[in-house]
N, C-alpha and C positions, 0 to 999 in steps of 0.2 A: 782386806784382812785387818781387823784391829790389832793395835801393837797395846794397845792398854792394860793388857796381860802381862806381857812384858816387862812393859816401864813400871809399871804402878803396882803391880800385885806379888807383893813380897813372900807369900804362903805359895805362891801358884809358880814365883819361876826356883825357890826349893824344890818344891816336889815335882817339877819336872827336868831338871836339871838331875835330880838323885833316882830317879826312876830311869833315867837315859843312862845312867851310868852303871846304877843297878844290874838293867837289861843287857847293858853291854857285856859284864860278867854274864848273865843266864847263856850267852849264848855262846862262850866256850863250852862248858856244859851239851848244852846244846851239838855240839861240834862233837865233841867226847865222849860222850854219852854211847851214841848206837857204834860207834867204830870202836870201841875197846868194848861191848858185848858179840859182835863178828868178831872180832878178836879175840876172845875168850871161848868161843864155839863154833869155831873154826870156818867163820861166814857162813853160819845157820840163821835162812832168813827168820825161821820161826822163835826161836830165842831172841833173836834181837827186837821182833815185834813184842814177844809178851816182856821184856824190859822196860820200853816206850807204853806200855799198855800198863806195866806197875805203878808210874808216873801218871797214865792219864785215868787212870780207874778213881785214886784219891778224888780226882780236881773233879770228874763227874759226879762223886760221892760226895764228896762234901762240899762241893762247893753251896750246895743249898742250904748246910750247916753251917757254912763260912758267912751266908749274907746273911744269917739269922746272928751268929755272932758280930758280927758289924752293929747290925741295929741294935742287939740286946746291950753291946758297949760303946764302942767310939770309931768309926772306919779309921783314925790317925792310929790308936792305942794298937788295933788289931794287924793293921801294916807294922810298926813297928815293931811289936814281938815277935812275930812272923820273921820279920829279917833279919833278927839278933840270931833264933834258931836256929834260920836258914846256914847262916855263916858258919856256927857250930860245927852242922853236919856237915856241909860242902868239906873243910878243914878236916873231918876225921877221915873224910873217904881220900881226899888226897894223899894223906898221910898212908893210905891202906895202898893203894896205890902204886904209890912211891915204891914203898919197901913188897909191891907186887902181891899183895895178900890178899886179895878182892877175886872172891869164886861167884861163878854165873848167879848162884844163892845170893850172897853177898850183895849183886848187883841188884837186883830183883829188890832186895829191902830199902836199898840205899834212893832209889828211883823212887818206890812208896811213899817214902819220907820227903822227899825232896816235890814229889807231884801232891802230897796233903799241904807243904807249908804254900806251893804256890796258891790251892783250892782257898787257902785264907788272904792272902796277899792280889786276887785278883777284882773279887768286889770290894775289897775294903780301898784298894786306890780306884777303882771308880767312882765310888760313894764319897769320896771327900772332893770332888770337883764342883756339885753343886755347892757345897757349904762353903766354899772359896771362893766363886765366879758370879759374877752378876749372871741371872739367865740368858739376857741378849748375850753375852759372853761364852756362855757353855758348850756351840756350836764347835766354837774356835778353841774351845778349853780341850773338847775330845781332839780336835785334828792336833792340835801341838802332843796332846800328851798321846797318841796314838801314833803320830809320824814318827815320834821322837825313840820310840817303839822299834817303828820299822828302819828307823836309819841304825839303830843298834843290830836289828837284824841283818844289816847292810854291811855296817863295820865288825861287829860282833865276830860271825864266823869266818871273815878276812880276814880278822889279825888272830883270830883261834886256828885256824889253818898253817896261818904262816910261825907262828909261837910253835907250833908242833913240829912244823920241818924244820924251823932253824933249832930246836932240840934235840932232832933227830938226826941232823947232818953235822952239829959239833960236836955228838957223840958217837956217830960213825955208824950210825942205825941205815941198813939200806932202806929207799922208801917204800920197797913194797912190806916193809916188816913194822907191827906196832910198837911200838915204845913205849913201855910204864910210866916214866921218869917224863916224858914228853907229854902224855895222859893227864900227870899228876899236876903239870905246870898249870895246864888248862884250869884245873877243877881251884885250886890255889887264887889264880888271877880270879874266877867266878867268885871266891869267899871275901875276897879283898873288894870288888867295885861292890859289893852289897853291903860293905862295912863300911865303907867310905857315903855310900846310899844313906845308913844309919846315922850317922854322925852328923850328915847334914839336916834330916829329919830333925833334930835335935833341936835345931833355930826354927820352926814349923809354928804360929802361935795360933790357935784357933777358937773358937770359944767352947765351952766347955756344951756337950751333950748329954740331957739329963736321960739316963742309962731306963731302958724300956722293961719293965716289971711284967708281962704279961709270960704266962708257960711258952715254954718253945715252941710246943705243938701247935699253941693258938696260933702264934707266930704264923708261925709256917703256914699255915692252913689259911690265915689273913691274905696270906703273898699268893698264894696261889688262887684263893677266891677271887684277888682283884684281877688276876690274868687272866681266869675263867670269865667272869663277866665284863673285860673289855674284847671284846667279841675282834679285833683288830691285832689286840696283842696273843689272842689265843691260834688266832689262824697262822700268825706270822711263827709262834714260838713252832708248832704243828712242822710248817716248812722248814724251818729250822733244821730240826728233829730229821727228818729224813735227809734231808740236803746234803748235810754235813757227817751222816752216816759212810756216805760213799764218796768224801772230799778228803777231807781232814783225815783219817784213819789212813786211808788209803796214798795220799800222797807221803805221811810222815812214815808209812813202810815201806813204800816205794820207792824214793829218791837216794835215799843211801844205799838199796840193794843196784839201784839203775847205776846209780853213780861208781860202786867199786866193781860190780861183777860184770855189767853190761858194757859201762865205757872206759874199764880198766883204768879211772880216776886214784888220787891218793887223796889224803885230808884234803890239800889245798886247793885238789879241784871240787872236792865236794863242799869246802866252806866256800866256794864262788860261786856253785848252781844254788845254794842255797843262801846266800844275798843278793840273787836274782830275782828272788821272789819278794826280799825286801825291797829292793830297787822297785819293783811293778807294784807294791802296795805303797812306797809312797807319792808312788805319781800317782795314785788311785787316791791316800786321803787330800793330798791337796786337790783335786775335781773335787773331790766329796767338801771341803771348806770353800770353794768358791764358788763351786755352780749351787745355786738358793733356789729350789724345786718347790711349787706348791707342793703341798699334801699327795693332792689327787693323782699327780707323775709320781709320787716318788715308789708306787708299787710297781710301777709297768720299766723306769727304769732299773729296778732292782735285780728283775725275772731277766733282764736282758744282759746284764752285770752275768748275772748266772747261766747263760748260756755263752757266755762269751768267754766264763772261765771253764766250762765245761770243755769246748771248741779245746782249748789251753791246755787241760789232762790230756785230750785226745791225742794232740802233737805232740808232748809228752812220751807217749807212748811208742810214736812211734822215729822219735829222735834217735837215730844213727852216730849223730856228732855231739861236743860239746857245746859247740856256736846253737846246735837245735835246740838244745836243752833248752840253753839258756835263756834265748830266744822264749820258748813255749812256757818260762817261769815266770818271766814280765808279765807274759800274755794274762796266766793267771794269778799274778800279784794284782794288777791295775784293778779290773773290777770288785775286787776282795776288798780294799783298799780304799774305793769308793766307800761301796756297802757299809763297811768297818764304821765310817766315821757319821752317814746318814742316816742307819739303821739304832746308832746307838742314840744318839741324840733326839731321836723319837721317840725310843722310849723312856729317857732320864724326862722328857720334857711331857709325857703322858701320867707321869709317876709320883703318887703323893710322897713329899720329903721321908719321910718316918718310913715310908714302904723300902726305900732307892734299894740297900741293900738285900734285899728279898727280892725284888722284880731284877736287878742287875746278877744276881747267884742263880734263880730260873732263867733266864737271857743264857748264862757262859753253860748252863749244864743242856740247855737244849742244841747247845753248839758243839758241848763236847761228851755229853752222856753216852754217848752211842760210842766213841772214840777208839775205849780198850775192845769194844768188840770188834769193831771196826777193823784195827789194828792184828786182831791175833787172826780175823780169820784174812785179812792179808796175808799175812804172813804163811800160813798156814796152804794158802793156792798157791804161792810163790816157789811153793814146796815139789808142784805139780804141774805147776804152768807157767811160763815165762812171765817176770813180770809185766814187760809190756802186754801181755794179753788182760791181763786184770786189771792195768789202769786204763783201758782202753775201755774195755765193760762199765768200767767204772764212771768214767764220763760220758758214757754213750745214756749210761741210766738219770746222770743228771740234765743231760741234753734232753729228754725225752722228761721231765719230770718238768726243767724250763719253759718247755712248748707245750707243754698240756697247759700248768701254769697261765702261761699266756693267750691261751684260747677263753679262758674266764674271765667277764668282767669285771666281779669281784676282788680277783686278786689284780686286778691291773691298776683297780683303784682303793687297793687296802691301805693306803697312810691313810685317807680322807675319813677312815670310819668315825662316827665320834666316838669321844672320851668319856669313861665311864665316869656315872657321877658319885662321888665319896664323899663324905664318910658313909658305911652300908652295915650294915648287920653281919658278924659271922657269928655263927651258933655253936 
């Protein structure tokens, strides 16, 4: 593993030391977020899905606006605004909070806001790794700043969990009861590690990028032409696309409903099943930074990654204890975690510079476009069927989507396809 990151690259351990501490805040949030909307609607799984679904609707909407704004200005300038406003909002909703003023409404808006500023703040820090890293370097650029991610995920909700009950037990809050004031600390420490984030941005020096003049439609329309005709990056976006319809939605409305109504958990055992997952994604990117796969493997290990986190929903589902839980969140953190850090780096390294922010904004929304649907009509079975029956379907369809997958040779050797050659025509 190169340390030359490290030692030498004074831009690159800023921005990953203030993105780790950043994330560290996102994920009191995180923690706070769906347990004070159960709280607010009296553990209605369907409220607290279309909450998480106000958040993730932005980040699949705009985020293809977000990497058209990256390229049209600067990925540094668009991170940095983004965070200034972020802090803003987090700050007013605490405050609402606090003094207990925050209706299901309320919530709903605050989540919109909060899931558009991430939709800008997610390719704009991708996009500035290439302009900081040597390319032999970029491998190792994703796994740090991806790991560094998932250790916040690890710490993040372990010390948002434990900040909730020790607010909760030195103001004499029994645990099975929410706490405003306890809520509000969460959202407070999240506006602070992002201000603290900003500040260090501040010493960030880069050279200036000269701002792209073309209509946004072109834009746009450029980023997706080049997806379309890399015939490798369109099939893989495709899998995506459905994959992550019945992952991602499904597990972020299902963990917290499993966690408080199934295994009669409180905050602090659900901010520990869920740094279980960060625990299993970052044993997953360091594989993904060490083990060095030709091309030609890196599709057939992928599909197997994805049957192996499927297996992981499955058990999931049908977890009786909290050690199973836990257990089945490693399971599927690890392969994720792999994928995360080999799946990005193929396509930052497929991708003409000028494009990054446009091919990284079609990347995060075919991962999460589907997400608020995903999520509400979770929610919404949840209503009618246990959740372990839905997250059991749920990965029974990606188990089954893995092995078809893996019956084709194509997709077994889809890193190998070549790269499209640019510059091309769009009309």
């Amino acid at each position: 593993m190169s340390m030359r990151l490290i030692k030498d690259n004074r831009n690159f351990q800023i921005h990953w030391v203030s993105s780790l501490i950043a994330q560290m805040g996102n994920f009191f949030t995180v923690v706070a977020m769906p347990w004070l909307a159960l709280s607010i609607s009296n553990n209605d799984p369907v409220s607290m899905a279309t909450v998480l679904a106000a958040a993730s609707l932005p980040q699949a909407v705009f985020l293809l606006f977000g990497g058209l704004i990256v390229d049209r200005f600067s990925p540094f300038g668009v991170l940095f605004s983004s965070r200034i406003i972020f802090v803003l909002v987090v700050m007013s909703l605490a405050v609402l909070v606090y003094f207990n003023q925050v209706s299901l409404y309320l919530l709903h808006i605050y989540s919109f806001l909060l899931g558009t500023l991430t939709a800008l703040s997610i390719p704009a820090a991708q996009s500035m790794l290439p302009g900081m890293t040597h390319p032999d370097d970029l491998g190792h650029a994703n796994g740090y700043m991806m790991g560094s991610i998932q250790v916040a995920q690890i710490l993040g909700p372990l010390a948002a969990g434990w900040v909730i009950w020790m607010a909760k037990y030195y103001r004499g809050i029994p645990e099975s009861h929410t706490d405003s004031v306890a809520i509000a600390i969460a959202f407070f420490i999240d506006a602070l590690g992002v201000l603290i984030a900003v500040i260090l941005m501040s010493f960030i020096r880069l050279n200036t990028i000269l701002a792209n003049k073309d209509g946004i439609f072109h834009m746009l329309k450029e980023g997706f032409v080049f997806c379309w005709r890399d015939k490798g990056v369109a099939v893989v976006l495709g899998y995506l696309f459905v994959l992550s319809f019945f992952l991602h939605g499904t597990l972020m409305a299902g963990l917290p409903v499993v966690a408080k109504l199934q295994l009669g958990l409180d905050e602090r055992g659900y901010s520990v099943l869920y740094a279980m997952l960060g625990i299993g994604t970052v044993l997953g990117i360091v594989l993904g930074m060490l083990i060095k796969l030709p091309s030609v493997k890196l599709g057939l290990l992928v599909i197997c990654c994805d049957i192996t986190g499927a297996w992981g929903l499955i058990f999931l589902s049908t977890a009786t204890s909290y050690m199973y839980a836990a257990v089945a969140l490693v399971v599927i953190g690890i392969p994720n975690g792999f994928v995360m850090v080999s799946g990005t780096t193929w396509f930052q390294k497929r991708t003409p510079a000028h494009l990054m922010g446009r091919v990284i904004s079609i990347l995060m929304f075919s991962i999460l476009g589907l997400v608020p649907v995903s999520l509400v009509i979770t929610g919404w079975l949840m209503t009618s069927y246990p959740a372990t029956a839905v997250l059991q379907i749920a990965g029974l369809t990606i188990l089954l989507l893995g092995l078809v997958s893996l019956s084709i040779p194509g997709m077994r050797r889809i890193g190998a396809t070549p790269v499209v050659k640019y510059p091309f025509e769009v009309t």
